[in-house]
C-alpha positions as CSV (number, residue, x, y, z in Angstrom):
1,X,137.6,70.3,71.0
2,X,133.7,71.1,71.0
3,X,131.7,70.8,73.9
4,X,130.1,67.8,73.4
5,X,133.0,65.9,73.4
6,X,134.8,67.3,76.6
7,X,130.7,66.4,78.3
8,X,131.5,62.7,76.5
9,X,135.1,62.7,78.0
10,X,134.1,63.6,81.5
11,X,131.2,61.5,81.8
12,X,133.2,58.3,80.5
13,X,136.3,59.2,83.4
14,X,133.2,59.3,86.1
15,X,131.7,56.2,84.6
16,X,135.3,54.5,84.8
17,X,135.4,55.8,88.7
18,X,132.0,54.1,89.7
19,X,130.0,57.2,88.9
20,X,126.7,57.4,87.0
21,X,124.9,60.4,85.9
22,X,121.2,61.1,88.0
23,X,119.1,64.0,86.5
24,X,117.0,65.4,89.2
25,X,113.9,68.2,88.4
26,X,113.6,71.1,91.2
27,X,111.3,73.6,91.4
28,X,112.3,77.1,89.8
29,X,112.9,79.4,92.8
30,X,112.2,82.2,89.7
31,X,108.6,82.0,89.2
32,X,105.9,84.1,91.0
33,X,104.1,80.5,92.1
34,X,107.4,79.9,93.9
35,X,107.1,82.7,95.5
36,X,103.4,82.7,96.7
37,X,104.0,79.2,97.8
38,X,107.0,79.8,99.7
39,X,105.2,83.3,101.7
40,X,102.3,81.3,102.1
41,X,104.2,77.8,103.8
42,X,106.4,80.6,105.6
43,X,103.2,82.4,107.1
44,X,102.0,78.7,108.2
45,X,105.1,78.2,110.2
46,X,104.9,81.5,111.7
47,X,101.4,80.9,112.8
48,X,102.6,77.5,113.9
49,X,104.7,79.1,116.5
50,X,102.0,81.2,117.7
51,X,99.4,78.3,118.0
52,X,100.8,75.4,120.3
53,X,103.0,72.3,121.8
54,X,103.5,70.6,118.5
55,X,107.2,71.0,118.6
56,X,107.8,70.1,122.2
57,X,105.5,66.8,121.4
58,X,107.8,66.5,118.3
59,X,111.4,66.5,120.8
60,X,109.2,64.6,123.3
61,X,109.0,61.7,121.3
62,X,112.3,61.5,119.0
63,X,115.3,59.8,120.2
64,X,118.3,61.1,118.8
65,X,120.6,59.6,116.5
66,X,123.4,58.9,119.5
67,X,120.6,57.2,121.6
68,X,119.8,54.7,119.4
C-alpha cells in the first residue's frame, strides 16, 4: 500500500471520529534569525528583571483562575 493511501485512510477514520485536519506555520527554531531573535528577547527579559516592579504590578492585579 503506498503512502498516500495509508495518509487518505487515516485522515478519512479521523474525519469519521469528528476530526479535521488544521495546518499551522511555526517559526524554524534552525535558522540563525531564530536565534538572534530568541538571544535578543532572552537579554530583554533578563534586563527586565534587573529594571523594576512590573511583575509584582502584573500578580497585583490578576485574579486567579479559582477566584473567579
Amino acid at each position: 500500500m503506498a503512502v498516500s493511501d495509508r495518509v487518505g485512510q487515516h485522515r478519512h477514520r479521523m474525519r469519521a471520529r469528528g476530526y479535521r485536519p488544521v495546518q499551522i506555520w511555526v517559526p524554524d527554531v534552525r535558522t540563525e534569525q531564530f536565534a538572534r531573535e530568541a538571544g535578543h528577547q532572552a537579554a530583554l527579559v533578563a534586563q527586565n528583571d534587573r529594571e523594576g516592579d512590573d511583575q509584582d504590578f502584573i500578580e497585583a492585579v490578576t485574579v486567579g483562575w479559582d477566584e473567579e
